[in-house]
C-alpha positions in Angstrom: -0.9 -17.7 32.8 -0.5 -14.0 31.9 3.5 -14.5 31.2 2.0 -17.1 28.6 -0.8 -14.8 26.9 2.4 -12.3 26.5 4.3 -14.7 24.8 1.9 -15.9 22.6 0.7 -12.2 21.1 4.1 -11.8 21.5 4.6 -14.0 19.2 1.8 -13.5 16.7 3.3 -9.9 16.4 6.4 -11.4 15.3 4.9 -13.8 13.3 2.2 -11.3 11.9 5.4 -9.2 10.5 6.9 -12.5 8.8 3.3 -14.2 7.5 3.3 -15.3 4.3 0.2 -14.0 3.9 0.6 -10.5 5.2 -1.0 -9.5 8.5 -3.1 -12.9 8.7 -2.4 -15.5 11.6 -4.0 -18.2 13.7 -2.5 -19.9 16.8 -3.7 -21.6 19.5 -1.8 -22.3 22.7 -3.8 -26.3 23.7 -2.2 -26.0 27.6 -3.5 -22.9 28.2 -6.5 -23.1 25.9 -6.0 -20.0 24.1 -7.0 -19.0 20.6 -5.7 -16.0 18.6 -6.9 -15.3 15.4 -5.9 -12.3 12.9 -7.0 -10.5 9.9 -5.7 -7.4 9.5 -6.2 -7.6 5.3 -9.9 -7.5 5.8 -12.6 -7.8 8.5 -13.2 -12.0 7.8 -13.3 -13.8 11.4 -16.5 -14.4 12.6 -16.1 -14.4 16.4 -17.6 -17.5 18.2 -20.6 -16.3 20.0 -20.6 -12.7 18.3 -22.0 -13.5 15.1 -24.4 -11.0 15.4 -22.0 -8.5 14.8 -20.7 -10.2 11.6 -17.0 -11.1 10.5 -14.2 -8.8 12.5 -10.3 -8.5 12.2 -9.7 -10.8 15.0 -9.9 -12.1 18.4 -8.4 -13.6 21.1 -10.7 -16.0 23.0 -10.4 -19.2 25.5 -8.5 -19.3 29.4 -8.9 -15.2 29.5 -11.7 -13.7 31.0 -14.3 -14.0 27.8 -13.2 -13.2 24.5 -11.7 -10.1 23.7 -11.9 -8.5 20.0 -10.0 -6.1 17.9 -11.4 -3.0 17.8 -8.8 -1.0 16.2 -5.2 -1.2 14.8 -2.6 0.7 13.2 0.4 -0.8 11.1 3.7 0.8 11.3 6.3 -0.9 9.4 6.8 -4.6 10.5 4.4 -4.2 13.5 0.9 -4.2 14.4 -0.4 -2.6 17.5 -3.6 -4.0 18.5 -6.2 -2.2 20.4 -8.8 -5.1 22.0 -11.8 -5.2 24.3 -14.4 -7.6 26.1 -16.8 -5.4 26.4 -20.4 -6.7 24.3 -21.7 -3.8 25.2 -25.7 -2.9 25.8 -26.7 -5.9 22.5 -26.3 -8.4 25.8 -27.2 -6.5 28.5 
């Protein structure tokens, strides 16, 4: 399972650098029921279940412990180093 989630952001790095529409992608992995979703153009995705805290860059959701949002990124040349978390803080407590 977690060989899989590093292939598939693995992947959506790679991919991210090659998009046709830079920095945006969507994949889902069906086996392991895995969504990942980016916008690094503009804050767009609305997060299922967060929509409280409006659209966002991007999250990764399904098969991994909750869903887990970008909080912060920087782009250096081809790459994109994401900086998540799954924390909803005190709004659900």
């Amino acid at each position: 399972m977690m060989k899989r989630l590093f292939v598939l952001i693995s992947l959506a790095v790679c991919l991210l650098s090659h998009a046709s529409e830079l920095w945006k992608l969507s994949l889902i992995d069906r086996d392991e029921s895995i969504v990942l979703k980016i916008d690094l153009q503009e804050e767009s995705i609305m997060v299922p279940g967060m929509e409280i805290f409006g659209p966002m860059h991007g999250y990764l959701g399904g098969n991994v412990y909750g869903v887990w949002t970008i909080t912060s990124f920087k782009l250096k040349k081809d790459k994109a180093i994401l900086r998540m978390s799954n924390d909803l803080g005190s709004e659900t407590q």
